[in-house]
LUMTOR-370649 format. One record per residue: x, y, z of N, C-alpha, C, O, CB in turn. Coordinates in steps of 0.1 Angstrom, whole numbers, plus 5000, padded with zeros to 4 digits. Atoms other than C-alpha are relative to their C-alpha. Glycine has a CB too. Layout:
<sites>
XYZXYZXYZXYZXYZ
...
</sites>
This chain:
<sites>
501250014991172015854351500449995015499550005023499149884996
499550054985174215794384499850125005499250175015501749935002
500049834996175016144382498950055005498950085017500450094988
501249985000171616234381499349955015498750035022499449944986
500450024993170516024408500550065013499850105022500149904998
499049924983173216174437499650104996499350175006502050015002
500249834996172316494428498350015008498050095016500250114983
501550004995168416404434500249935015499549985024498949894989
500349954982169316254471500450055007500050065018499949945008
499549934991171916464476498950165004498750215015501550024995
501349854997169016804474499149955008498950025018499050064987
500850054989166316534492500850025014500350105021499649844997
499350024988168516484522500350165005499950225015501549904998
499949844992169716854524499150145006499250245013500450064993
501349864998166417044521499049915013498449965022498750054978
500450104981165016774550500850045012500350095021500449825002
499149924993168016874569499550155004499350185016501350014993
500349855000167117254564499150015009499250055020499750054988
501250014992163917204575500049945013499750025023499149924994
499150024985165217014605500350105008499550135018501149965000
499149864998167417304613498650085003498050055013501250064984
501049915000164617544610498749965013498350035022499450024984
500450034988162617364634500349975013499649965022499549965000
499350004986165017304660500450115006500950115017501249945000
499749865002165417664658498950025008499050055020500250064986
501149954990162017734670499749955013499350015023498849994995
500650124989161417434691501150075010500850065022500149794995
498949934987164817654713498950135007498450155018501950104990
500849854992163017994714498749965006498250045014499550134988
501150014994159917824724499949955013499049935021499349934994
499850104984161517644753500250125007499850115019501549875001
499249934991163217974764498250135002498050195012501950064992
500849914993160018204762498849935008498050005014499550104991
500550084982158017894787500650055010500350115020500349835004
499649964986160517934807500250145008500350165020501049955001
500549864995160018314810498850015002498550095011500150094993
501350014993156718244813499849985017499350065025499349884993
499650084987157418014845500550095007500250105019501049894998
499449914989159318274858499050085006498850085018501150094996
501049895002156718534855499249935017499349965029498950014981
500550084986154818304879500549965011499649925019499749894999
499350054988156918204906499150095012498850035022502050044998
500649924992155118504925498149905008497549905019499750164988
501650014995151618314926500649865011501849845013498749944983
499350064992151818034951500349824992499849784981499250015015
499550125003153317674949499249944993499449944981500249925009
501250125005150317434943500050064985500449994976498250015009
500249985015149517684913501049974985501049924974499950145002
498850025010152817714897500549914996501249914987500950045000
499950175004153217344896499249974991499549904981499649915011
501250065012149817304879500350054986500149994975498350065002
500049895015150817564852501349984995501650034984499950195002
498650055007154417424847500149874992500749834982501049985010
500850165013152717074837499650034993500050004982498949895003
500749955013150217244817500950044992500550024980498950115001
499249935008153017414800501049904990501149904977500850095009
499950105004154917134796499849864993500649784988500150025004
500550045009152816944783499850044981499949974971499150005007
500549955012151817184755501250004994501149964983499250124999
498350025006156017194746499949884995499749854983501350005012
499650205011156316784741498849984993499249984981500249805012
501050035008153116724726500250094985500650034975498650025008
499749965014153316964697501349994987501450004975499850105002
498649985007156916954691500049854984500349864972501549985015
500050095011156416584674499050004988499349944977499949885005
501449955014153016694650500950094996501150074984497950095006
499549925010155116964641500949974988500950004976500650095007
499050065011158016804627499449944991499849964979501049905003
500550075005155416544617499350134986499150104975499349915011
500649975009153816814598500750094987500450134975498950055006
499049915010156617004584500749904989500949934977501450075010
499250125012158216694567498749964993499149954982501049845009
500450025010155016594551499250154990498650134980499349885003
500249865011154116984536501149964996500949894986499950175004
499150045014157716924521500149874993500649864982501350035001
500350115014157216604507499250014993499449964982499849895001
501249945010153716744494501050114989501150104977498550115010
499049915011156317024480500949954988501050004977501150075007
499350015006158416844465499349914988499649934976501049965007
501050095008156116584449499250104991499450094979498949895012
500549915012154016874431500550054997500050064986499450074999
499849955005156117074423501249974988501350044977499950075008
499550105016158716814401498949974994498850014982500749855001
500850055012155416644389499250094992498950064980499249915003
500649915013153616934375500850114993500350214988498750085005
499149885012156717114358500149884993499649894982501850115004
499850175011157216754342498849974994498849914984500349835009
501649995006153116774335499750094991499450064979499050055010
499849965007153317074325500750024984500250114976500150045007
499150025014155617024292499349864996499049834985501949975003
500550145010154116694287498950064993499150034981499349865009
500649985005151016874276500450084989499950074978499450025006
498949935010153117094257500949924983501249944971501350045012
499250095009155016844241498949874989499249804979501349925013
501150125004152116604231499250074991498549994985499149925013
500849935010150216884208499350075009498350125002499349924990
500949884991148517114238501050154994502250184993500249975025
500049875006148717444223499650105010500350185015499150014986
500549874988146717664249500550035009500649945017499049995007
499549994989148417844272498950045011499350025022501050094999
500450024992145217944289499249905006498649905016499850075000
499850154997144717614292500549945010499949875018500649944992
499050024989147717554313500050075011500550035021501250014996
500249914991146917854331499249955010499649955022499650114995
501050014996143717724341500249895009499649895020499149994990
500050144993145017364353500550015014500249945023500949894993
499349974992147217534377499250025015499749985026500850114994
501049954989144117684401499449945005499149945017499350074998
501150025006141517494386499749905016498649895020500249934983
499950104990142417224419499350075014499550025025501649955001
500149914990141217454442499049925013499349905025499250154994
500850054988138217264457500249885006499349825011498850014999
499850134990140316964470500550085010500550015020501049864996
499749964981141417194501498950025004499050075015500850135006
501550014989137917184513500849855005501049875017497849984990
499650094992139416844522500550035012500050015023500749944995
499449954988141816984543499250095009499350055021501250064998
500549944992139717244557499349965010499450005022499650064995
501150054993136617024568500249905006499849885017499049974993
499150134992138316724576500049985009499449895015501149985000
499349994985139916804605498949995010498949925020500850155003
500949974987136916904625498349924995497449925004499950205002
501450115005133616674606500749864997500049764995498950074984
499650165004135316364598500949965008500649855012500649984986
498950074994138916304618499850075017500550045027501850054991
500449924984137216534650501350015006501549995018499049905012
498949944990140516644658500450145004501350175012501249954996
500649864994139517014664498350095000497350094993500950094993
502149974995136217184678500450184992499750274995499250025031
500349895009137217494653499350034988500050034977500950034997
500949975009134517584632501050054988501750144990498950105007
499549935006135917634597499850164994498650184994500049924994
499849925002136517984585499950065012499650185012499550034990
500349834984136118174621501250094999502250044994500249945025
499349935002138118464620500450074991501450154990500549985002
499349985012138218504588499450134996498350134991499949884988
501049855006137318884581500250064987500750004977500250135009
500949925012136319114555501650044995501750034982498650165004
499249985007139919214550500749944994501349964983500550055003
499150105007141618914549499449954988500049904979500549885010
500550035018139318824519500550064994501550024987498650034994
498849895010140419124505501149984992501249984979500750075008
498549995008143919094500500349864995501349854987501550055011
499950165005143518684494500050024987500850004978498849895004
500650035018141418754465500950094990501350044980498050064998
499349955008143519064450501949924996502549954987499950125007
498850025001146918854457500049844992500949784988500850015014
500350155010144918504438500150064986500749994978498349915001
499849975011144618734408501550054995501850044983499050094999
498150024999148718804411500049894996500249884984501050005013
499750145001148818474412499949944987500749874981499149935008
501250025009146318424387500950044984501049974974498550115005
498649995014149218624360501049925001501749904991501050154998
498750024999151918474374499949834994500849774988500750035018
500050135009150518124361499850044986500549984978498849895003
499749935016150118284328501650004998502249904994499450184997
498849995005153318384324501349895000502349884994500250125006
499450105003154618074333499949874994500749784995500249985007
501150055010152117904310500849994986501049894979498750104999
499149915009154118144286501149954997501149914985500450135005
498550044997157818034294499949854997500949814989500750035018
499650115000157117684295499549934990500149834988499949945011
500049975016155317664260501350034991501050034978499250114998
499549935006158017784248501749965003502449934993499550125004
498850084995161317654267499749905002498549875004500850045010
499450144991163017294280499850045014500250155018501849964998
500549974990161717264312501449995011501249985023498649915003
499150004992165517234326500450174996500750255005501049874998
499549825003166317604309498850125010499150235014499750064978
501249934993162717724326500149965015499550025023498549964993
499950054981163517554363501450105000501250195008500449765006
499149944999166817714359499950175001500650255007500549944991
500249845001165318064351499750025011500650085018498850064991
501050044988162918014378500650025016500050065026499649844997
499549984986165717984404500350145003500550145015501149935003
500249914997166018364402499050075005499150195002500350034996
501149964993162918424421500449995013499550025021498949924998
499350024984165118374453500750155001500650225011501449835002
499149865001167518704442498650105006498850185015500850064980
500649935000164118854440499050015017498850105024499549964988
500550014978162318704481500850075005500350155013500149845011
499349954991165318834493499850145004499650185016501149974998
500449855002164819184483499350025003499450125010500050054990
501249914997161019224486499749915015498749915022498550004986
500850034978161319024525500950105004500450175012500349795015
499149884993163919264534499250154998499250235007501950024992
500749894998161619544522498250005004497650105008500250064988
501249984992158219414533500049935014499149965021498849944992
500050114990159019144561500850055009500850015021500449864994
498949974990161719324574501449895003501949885014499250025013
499850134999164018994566501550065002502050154995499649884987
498250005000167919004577501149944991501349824988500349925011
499350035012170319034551501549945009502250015016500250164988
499050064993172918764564501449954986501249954973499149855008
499150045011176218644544499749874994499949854982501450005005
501050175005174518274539499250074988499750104977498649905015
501049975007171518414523500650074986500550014975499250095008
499549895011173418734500500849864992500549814982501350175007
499150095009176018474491499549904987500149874977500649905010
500350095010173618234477499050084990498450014982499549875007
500849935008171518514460501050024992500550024981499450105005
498649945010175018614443500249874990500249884978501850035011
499350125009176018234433498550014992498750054981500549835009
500650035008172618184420499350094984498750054974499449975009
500549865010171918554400501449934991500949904980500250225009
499650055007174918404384500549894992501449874984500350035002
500450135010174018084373499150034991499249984980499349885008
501049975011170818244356501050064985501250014974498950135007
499049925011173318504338501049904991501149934979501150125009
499450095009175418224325498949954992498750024982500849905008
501550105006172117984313499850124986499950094975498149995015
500249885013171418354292500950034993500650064982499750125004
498750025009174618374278499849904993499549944982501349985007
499850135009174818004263499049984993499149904983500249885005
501350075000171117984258499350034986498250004982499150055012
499949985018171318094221500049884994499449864984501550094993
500650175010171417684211499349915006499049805001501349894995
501150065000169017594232498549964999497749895005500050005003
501549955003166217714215499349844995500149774989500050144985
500750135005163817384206499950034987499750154984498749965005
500449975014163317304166499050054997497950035003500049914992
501249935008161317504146499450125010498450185007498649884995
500449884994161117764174501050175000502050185006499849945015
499449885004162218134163500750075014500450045025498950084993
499649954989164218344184499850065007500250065019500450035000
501049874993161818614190499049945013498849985024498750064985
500750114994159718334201500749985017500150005028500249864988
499050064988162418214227500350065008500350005020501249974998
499549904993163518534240498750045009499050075021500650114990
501049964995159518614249499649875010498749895018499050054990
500250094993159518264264500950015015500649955026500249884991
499150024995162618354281499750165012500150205023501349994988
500249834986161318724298498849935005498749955017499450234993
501150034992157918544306500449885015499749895025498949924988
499250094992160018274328500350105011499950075022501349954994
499049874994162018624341498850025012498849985024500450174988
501349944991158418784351499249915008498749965018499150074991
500350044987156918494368500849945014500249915024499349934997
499649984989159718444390500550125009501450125018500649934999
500149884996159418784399498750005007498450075017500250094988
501149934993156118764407499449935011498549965019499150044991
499850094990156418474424500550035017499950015027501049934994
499849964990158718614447499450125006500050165016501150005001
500649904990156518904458498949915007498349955018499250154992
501450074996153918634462500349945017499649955027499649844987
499250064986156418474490499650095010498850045018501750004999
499849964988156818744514498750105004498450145015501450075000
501649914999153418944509498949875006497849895011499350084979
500950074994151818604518500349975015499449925023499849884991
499150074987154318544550499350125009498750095020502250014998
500649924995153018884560498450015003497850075012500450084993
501850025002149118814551499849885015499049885024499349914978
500150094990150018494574499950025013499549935020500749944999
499550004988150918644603498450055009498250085021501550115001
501049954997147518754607498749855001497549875002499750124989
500350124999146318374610500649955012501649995018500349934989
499150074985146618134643499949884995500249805004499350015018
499650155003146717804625499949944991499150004983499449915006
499750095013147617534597498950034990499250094980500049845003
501050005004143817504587499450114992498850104981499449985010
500549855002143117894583501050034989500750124981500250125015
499349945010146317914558499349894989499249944978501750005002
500950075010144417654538499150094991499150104978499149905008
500949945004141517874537500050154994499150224989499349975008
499549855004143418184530500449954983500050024974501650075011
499850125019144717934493498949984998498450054989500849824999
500950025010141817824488498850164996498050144987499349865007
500249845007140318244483500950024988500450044977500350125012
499049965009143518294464500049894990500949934982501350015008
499850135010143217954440499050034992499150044979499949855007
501249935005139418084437500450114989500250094977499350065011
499849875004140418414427501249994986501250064976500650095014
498850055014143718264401498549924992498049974981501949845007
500850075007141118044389498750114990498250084979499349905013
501249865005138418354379500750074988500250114977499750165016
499049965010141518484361500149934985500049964974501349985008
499650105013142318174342498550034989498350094978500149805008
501250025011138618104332499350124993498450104985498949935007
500449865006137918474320500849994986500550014975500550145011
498949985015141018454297499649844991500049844979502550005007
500150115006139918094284498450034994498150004983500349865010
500749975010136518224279500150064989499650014978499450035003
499649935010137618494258500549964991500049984980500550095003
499350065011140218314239499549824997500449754994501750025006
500650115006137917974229500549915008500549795004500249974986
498850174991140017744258499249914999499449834990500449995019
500750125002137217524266499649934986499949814983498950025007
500850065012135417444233501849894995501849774993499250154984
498950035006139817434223500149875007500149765001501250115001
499650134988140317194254498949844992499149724995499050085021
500850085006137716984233500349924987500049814984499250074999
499850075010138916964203502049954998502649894988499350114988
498750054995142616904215500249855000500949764994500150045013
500250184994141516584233499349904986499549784985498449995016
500650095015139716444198501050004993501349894989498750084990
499049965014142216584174501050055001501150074989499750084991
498949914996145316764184500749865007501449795001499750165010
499150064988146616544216500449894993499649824988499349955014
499750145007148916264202499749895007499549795000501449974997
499950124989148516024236498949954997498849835000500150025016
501650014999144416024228499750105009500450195015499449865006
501149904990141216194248500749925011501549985018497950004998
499850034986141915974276501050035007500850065019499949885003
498549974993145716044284499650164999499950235009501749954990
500049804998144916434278498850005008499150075017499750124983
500749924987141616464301500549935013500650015023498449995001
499250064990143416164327501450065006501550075018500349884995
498349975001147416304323499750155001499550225011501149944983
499949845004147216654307499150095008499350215008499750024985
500849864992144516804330499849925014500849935022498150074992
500150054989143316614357501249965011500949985023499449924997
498750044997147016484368500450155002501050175013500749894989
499849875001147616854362499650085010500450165016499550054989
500849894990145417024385500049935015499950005025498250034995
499750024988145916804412501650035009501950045021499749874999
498550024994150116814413500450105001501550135006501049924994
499749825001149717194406499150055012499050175013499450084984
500649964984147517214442500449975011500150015022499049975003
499150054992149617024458501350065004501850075016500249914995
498849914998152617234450499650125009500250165019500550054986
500349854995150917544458499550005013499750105019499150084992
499949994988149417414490501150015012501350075023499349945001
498450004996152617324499500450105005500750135016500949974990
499149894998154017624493499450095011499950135021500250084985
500349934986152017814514500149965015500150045025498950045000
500250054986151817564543501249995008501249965020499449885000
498950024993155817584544500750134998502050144997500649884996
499749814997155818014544499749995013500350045023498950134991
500649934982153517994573501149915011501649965021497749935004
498950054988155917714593501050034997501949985003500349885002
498149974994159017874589500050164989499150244994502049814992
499949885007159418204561500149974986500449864980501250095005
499750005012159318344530501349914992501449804987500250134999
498750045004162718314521500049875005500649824995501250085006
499950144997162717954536499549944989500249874982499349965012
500450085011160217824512500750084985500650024974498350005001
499350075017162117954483500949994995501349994983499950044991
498750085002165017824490499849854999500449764994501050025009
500650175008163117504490499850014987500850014980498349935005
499849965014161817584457501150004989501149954978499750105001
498750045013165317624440500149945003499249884997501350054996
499350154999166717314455498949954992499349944981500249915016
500750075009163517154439499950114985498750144983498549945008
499849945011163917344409501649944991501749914979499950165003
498550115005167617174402499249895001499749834991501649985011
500250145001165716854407498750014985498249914979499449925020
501049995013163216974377501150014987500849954977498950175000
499149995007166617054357500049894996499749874984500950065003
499650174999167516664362498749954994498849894983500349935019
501450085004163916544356499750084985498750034979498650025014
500949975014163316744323501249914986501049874975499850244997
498750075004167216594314499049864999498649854987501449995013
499850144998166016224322498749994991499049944980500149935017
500949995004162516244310499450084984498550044977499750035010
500349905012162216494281501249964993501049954981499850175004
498949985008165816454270501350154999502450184996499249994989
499049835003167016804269501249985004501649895012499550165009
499049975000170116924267500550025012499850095019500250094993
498750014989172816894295501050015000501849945007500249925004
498549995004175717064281500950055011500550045023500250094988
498849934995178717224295499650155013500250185023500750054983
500349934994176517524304499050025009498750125016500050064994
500850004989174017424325500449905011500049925022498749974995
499150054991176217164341500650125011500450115023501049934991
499549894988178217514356498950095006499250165017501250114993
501249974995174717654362499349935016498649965026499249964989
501150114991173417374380500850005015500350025026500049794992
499549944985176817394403500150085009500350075021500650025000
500049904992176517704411498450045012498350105023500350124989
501250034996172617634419500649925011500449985021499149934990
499450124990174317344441500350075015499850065026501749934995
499149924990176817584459499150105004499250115017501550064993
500449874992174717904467498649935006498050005013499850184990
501050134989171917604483500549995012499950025022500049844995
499850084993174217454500501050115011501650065021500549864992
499449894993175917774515499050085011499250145022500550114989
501049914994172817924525499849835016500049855028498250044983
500050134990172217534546500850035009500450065020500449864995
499149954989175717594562499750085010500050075022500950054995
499649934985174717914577498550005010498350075020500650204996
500950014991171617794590500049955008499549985018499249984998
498850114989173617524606500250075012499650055023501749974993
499849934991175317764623499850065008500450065019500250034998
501349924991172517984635499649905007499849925019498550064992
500450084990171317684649500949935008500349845015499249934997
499450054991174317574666500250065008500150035019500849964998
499649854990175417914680498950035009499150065020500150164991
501550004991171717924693499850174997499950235008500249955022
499849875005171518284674498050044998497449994988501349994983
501249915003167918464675499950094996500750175001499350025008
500249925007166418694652498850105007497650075009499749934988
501049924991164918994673498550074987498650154978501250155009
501249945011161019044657500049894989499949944978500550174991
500050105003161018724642500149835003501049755001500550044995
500050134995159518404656498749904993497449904991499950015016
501550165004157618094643500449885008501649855008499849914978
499650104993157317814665498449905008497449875001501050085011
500950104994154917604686498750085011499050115023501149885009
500649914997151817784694498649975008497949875005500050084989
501650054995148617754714499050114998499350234997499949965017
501449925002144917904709499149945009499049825010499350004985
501050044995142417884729498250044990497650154989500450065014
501350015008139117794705498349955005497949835003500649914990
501050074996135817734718499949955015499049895020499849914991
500250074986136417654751501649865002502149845012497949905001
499350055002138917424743501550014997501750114991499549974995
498249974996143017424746500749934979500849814978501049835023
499950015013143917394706501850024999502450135000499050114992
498349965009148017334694500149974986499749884979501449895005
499849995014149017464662501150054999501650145006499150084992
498749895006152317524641500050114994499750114982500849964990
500049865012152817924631500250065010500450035021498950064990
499649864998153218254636499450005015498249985016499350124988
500249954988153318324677499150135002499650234996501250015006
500249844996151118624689499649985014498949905020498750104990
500849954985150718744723498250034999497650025009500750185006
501749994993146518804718500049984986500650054977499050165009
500550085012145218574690498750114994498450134983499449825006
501349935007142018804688500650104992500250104980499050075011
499749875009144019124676500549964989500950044981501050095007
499649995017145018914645499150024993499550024981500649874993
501649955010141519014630500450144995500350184983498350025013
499649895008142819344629500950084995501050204994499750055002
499049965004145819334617500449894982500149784979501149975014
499750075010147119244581501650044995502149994986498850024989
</sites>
């Protein structure tokens, strides 16, 4: 259990670090294109360029601490959903839940606690005069709602996998969804294939390939092989589809100017997974099933299966997923899913400590190599941010809008003319 523990704060501490790193990173380029700003001005006269170097200055220190502040708690929202509902997930599994669109369903089903976040901000905590949804046009519905129904399989299929595997063999699958961001941000995002990055795509494509090799005696009792192997490609395909989800949403983002608006871009897409789920649960008896589960099937009782098995479910599975998007839009694809594997080793550990599973020989050299192509990829972000190294065509950082009359700071995607993100996707 010691073991177990160092490895859980050695991944907390590193993927905080990262995140660190990644915003010290912006918080540089944002200092250096003020001060090109500043320059630009020097022409107008004194009095002015004084006023506009405070105003500027201002908007630099004031955001920089909400940002960090907001970047460290999206990943502790990350990390907190997305161990507790792969640990949710199997519990229902393991306790007599039979339905996978069931599980499918729990995953979305959370959709309308981000009206919290949306409305919040501006009717209850009055800390912005932005009317929710402005901006939000006819296209960006569009591709929300077609990329919630992606979404919408990709919890199926991991509905699929985790019915079916140890949720340390299924976190483990799972970390190949990073081989896969890299590939589709380098072909939609345009993402820079660096030796950090490839390196840890290499170590980790071959932690999976080992796990598939040994993974002939980890089948659970009384589950066939056929069985195992379809548990074992459904795993494959949703971290496949996962990672298109990454860099096609990093892209959808850039067409947003603030925190709030990526909310409301999830909550279309949660909608739209959710339409999915409950279509396939009508068809296949879910609810009435969901019914007779909680009476007769669930060993815990009705109360632990609608309390634990769904409700507990749908909240730590909205949590993850807000997460996940709220820490594409502050820093990249590929960023958030290299969070993701590091917390995906900490699901390995937690299905070990909690479930029991197996912890042999072969997921032990798995788990290292999970360790090593993490903690390689950290190094060279290190680096980048010591060297002071900028990525030309690629900035997220500390941004202003002007909304309503009012001077608005938000963390994300920079654009020179906030209006023309309407017509761009």
């Amino acid at each position: 259990l010691n073991l177990f523990q160092h490895f859980f704060f050695f991944f907390l501490l590193i993927s905080l670090f990262h995140a660190k790193t990644q915003l010290q990173i912006k918080i540089k380029i944002e200092i250096i294109k003020k001060r090109f700003s500043k320059h630009k001005e020097t022409k107008m006269s004194d009095g002015r360029v004084n006023a506009d170097q405070q105003q500027q200055q201002d908007l630099v220190k004031a955001p920089v601490k909400r940002s960090l502040t907001l970047l460290i708690t999206t990943y502790v929202c990350l990390f907190v959903g997305s161990v507790a509902s792969s640990l949710l997930a199997k519990f229902y599994f393991v306790h007599g839940g039979s339905s996978r669109w069931v599980s499918t369903w729990v995953q979305s089903a959370g959709f309308p606690l981000l009206l919290t976040l949306i409305y919040f901000p501006r009717y209850v905590f009055k800390t912005t005069t932005r009317r929710p949804f402005t901006r939000f046009t006819r296209r960006l519905v569009i591709f929300s709602v077609l990329i919630g129904f992606v979404l919408g399989f990709n919890n199926f299929l991991f509905s699929w996998g985790t019915s079916y595997l140890p949720v340390s063999t299924s976190s483990l699958l799972l970390s190949t969804q990073l081989v896969f961001t890299l590939i589709l941000s380098v072909l939609i995002v345009k993402q820079k294939v660096t030796f950090s990055n490839l390196n840890c795509v290499v170590l980790l494509t071959l932690s999976s390939v080992l796990l598939a090799l040994g993974s002939s005696s980890d089948k659970p009792a009384g589950l066939t092989k056929s069985k195992y192997y379809i548990g074992f490609v459904s795993t494959i395909g949703a971290g496949l589809l996962f990672a298109l989800y990454l860099p096609v949403t990093e892209k959808l983002y850039r067409t947003v100017y603030c925190y709030a608006m990526v909310m409301e871009v999830q909550l279309v897409m949660e909608f739209s997974a959710t339409v999915f789920a409950t279509i396939g649960m009508a068809f296949d008896g879910g609810f009435s099933e969901m019914v007779k589960e909680a009476n007769h099937v669930f060993t815990k009782g009705p109360t632990v299966y609608w309390t634990v098995a769904i409700f507990a479910n749908v909240v730590t599975w909205q949590l993850c997923f807000a997460a996940t998007s709220g820490m594409v839009y502050l820093t990249s694809g590929i960023t958030g899913g290299i969070c993701m594997t590091a917390l995906l080793a900490m699901n390995v550990i937690g299905g070990v400590v909690v479930y029991g599973d197996e912890f042999g020989g072969v997921k032990i050299v798995s788990t290292v190599l999970c360790i090593w192509g993490f903690s390689s990829y950290i190094y060279g972000m290190y680096m980048k941010s010591k060297n002071g190294e900028e990525t030309e065509g690629e900035y997220t950082g500390v941004k202003t809008t002007e909304d309503g009359g009012d001077m608005e700071v938000e963390m994300g995607k920079v654009k020179d003319d906030v209006a023309a993100a309407d017509d761009r996707v």
